[in-house]
C-alpha positions as CSV (number, residue, x, y, z in Angstrom):
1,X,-9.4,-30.1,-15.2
2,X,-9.2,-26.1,-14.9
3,X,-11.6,-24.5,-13.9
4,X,-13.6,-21.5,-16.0
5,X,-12.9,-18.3,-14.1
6,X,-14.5,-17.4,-11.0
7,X,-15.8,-14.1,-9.5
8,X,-12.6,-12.7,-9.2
9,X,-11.8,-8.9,-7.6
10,X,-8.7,-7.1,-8.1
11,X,-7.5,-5.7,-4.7
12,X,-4.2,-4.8,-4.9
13,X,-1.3,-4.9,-7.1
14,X,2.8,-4.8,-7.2
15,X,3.6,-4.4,-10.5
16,X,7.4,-4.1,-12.1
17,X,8.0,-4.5,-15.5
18,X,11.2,-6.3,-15.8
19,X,10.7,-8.4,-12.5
20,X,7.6,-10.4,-10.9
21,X,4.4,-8.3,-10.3
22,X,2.3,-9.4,-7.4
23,X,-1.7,-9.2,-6.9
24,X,-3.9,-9.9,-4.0
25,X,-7.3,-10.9,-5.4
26,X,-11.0,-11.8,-4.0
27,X,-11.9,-14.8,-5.7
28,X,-15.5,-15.9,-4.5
29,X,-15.3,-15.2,-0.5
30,X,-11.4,-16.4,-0.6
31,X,-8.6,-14.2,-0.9
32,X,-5.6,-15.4,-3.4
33,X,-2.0,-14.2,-4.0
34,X,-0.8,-14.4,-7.7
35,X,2.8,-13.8,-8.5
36,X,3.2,-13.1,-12.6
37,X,6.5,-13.7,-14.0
38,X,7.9,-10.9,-16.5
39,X,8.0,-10.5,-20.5
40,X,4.4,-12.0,-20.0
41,X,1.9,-9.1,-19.9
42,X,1.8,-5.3,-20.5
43,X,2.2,-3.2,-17.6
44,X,-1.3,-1.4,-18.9
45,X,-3.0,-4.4,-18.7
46,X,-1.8,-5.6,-15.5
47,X,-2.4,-2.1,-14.2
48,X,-6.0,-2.3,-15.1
49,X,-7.8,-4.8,-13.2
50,X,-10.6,-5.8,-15.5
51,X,-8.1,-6.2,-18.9
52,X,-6.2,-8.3,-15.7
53,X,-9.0,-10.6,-15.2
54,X,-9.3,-10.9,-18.8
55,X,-6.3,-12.3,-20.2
56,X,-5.0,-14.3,-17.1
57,X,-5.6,-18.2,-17.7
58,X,-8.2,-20.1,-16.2
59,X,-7.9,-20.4,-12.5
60,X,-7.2,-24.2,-11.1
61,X,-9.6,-25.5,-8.7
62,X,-9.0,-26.2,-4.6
63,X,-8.2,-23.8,-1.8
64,X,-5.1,-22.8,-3.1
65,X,-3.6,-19.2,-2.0
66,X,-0.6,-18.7,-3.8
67,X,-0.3,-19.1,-7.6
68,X,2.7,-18.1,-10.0
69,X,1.9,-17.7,-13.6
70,X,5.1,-18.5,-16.1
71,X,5.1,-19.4,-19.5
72,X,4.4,-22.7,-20.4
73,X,7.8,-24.5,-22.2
74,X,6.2,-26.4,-24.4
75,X,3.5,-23.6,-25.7
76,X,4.9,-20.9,-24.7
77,X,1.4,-19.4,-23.2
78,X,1.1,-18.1,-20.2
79,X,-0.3,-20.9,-17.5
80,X,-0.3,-21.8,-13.9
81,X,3.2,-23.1,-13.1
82,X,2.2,-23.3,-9.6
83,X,-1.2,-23.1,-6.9
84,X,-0.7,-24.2,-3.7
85,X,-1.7,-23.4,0.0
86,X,0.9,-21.9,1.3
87,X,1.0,-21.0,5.3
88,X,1.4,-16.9,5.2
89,X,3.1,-14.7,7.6
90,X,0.7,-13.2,10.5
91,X,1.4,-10.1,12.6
92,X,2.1,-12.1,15.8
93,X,1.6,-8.8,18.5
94,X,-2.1,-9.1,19.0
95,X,-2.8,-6.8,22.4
96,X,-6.1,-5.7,21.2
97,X,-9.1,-7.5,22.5
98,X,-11.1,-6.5,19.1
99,X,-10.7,-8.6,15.6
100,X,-12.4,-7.1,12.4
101,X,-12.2,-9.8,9.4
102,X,-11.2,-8.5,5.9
103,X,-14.3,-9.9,4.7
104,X,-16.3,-7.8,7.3
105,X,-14.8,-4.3,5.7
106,X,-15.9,-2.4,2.6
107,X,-13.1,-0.4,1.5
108,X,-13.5,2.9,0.9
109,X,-11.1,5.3,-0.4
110,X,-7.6,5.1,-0.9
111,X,-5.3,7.5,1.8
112,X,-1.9,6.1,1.1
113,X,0.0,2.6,0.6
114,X,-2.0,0.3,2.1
115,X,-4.4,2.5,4.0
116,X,-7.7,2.9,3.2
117,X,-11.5,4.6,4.9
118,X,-13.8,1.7,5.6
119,X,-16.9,0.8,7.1
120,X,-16.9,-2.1,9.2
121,X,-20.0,-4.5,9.2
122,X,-20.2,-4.4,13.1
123,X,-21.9,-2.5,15.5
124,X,-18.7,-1.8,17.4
125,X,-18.2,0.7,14.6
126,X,-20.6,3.2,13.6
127,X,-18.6,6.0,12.0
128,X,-16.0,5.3,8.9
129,X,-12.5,3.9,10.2
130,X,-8.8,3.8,8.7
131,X,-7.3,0.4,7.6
132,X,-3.7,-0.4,7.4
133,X,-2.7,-3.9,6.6
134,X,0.1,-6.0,4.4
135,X,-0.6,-6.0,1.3
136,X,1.3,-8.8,0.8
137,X,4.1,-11.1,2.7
138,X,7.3,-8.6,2.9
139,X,5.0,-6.2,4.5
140,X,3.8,-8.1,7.7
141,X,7.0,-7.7,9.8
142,X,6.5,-3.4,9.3
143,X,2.9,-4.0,11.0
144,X,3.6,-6.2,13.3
145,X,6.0,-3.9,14.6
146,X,3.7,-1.1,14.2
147,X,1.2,-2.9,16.2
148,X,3.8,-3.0,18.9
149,X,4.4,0.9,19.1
150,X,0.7,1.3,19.3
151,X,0.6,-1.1,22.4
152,X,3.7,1.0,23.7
153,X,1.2,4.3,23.0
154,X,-2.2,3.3,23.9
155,X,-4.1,5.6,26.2
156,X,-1.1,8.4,26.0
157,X,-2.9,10.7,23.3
158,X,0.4,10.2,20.7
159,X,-1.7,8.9,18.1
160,X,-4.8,7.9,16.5
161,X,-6.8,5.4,18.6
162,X,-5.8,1.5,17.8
163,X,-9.2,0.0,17.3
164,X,-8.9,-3.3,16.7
165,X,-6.7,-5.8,14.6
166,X,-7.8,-6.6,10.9
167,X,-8.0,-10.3,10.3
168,X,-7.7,-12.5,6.5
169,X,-9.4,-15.7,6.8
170,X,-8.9,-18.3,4.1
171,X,-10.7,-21.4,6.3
172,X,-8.0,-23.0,7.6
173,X,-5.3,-20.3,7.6
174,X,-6.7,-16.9,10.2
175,X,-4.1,-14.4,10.2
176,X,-3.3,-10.8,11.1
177,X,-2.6,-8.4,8.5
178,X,-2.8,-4.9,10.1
179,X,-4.8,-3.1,12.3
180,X,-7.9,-0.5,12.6
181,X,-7.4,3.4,13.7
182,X,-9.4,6.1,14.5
183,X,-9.8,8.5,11.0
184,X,-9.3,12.0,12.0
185,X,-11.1,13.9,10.2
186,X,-10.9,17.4,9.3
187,X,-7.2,17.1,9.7
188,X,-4.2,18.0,7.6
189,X,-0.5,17.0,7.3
190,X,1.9,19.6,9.0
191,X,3.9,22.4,7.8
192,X,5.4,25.9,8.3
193,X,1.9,27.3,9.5
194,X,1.8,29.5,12.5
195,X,1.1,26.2,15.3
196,X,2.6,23.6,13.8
197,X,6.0,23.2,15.1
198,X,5.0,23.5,18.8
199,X,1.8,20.9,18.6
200,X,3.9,18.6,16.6
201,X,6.9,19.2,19.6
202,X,4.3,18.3,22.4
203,X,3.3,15.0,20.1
204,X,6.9,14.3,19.5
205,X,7.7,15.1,23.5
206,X,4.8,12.5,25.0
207,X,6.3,9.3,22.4
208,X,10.2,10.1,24.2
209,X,9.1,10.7,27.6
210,X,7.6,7.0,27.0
211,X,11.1,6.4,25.9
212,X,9.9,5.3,22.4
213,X,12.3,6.9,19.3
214,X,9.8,7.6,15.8
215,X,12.5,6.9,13.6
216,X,10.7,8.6,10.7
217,X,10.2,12.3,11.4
218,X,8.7,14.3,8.4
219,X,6.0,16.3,7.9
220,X,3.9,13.6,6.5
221,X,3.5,11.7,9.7
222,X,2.0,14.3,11.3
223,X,-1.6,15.2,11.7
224,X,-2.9,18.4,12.8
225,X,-6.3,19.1,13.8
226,X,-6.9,22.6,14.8
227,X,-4.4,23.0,17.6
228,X,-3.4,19.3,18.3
229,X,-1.1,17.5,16.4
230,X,-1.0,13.4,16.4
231,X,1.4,11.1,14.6
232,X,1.7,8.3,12.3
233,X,3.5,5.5,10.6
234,X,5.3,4.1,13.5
235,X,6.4,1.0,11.3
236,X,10.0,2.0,12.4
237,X,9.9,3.0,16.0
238,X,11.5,1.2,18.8
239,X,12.1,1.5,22.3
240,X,15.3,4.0,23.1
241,X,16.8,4.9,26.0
242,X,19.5,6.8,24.9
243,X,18.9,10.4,25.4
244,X,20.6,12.1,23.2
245,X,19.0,9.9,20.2
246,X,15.6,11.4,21.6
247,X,17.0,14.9,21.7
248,X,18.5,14.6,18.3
249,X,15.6,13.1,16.3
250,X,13.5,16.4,18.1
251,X,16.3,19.0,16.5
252,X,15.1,17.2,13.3
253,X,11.8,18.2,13.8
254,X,12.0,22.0,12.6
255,X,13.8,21.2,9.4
256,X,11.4,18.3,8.4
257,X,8.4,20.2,8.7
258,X,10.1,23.1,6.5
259,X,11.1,20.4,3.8
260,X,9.5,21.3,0.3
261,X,11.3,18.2,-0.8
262,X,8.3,15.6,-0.5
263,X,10.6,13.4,1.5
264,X,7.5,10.7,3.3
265,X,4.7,12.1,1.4
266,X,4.5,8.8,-0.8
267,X,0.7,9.3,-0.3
268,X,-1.5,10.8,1.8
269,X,-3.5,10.7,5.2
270,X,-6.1,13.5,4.4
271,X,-8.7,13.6,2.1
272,X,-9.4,16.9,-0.2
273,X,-12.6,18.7,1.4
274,X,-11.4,17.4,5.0
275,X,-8.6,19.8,5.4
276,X,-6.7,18.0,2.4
277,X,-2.6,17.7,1.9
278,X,-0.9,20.6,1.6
């Protein structure tokens, strides 16, 4: 027998309109992932979490984590074609000695894709931190290799601080999907101002004398603060030994931070009234 719906949050959502949509939900203290088939909601109401919660069929009962809603042959209503526990994909590089559950977070606001402000529910934290984590499956190998470059990095003053690794725990099923960083605040991405090249050259300069190529260089994945500069998003970086590759992706680094294009800005890192995006 189905169960009537329980406390369910919407958290977040990957939504096409003429393919599967995907949502990561709170139900009670569990999280669940839902896969939606096409042709069977409106984009607006799947956009809108409570209009969501309203329409989707009534949840089936167990410790299931991943359901797919399709429409039922024989009625042609939507229903639960499938709600299983599935084993999930972890972020398998875990240097840090510090592990923050998902549960132990309140999420703040939204910076980009996947990163958030949050307060952590642990006196190891006492100011508001930054959150990056998977959203969903496909996402876990770009932090876990993220989590590698900020092993690589750690100490060398390249980047925000790695604070700790953020944790989902469904009772039997503890993985790893993303980490904790330092939030800088008061900081802004970089640009043509009078500064910027050279602190972003001396950020850029300490990850390749490490021997470590970015592999993303835009304007976006730099922070500046004052007259420092730090960088971000090292979901593509990788270890490079190959000079020239180094020396080439610096030459980049005057034409990215002139781009007017948008190129990397597909959200931001810095909130209005803290220095703000250009």
């Amino acid at each position: 027998m189905l169960s009537t719906k329980p406390n369910i949050e919407l958290l977040q959502a990957e939504i096409d309109e003429d393919d599967q949509s995907f949502f990561r939900l709170r139900v009670g203290k569990t999280i669940k992932y839902l896969t939606i088939e096409p042709g069977l909601y409106s984009t607006e109401d799947m956009c809108f979490g409570p209009s969501l919660l309203s329409i989707l069929p009534a949840f089936p009962p167990g410790d299931w984590n991943d359901g797919l809603i399709a429409r039922n042959p024989e009625t042609g209503q939507p229903f639960f074609a499938r709600a299983m526990n599935t084993k999930l994909p972890s972020v398998m590089n875990t240097w840090h000695n510090v592990s923050i559950d998902y549960a132990d977070i309140e999420v703040g606001e939204k910076l980009r894709t996947g990163v958030y402000e949050v307060t952590v529910a642990s006196p190891l934290f006492e100011t508001v931190v930054v959150a990056k984590f998977a959203r969903f499956s496909w996402e876990i190998a770009y932090l876990d290799n993220e989590t590698r470059a900020y092993q690589w990095i750690d100490g060398h003053d390249i980047a925000p601080r790695f604070l700790g690794h953020l944790t989902e725990d469904n009772g039997d099923d503890k993985r790893v999907i993303g980490f904790l960083m330092e939030r800088v605040t008061g900081a802004r991405h970089a640009g043509a101002r009078p500064g910027d090249a050279a602190a972003c050259q001396t950020a850029l300069g300490r990850l390749h004398r490490l021997g470590i190529r970015h592999g993303d260089v835009n304007r976006f994945n730099f922070l500046v603060q004052g007259g420092r500069a730090v960088l971000i998003d090292f979901d593509t970086a990788r270890k490079c030994d190959h000079a020239d590759e180094l020396r080439r992706e610096s030459e980049m680094l005057e034409a990215a931070l002139l781009d007017a294009s948008g190129r990397g800005g597909g959200g931001i890192l810095c909130r209005a009234g803290t220095g703000g995006a250009e």
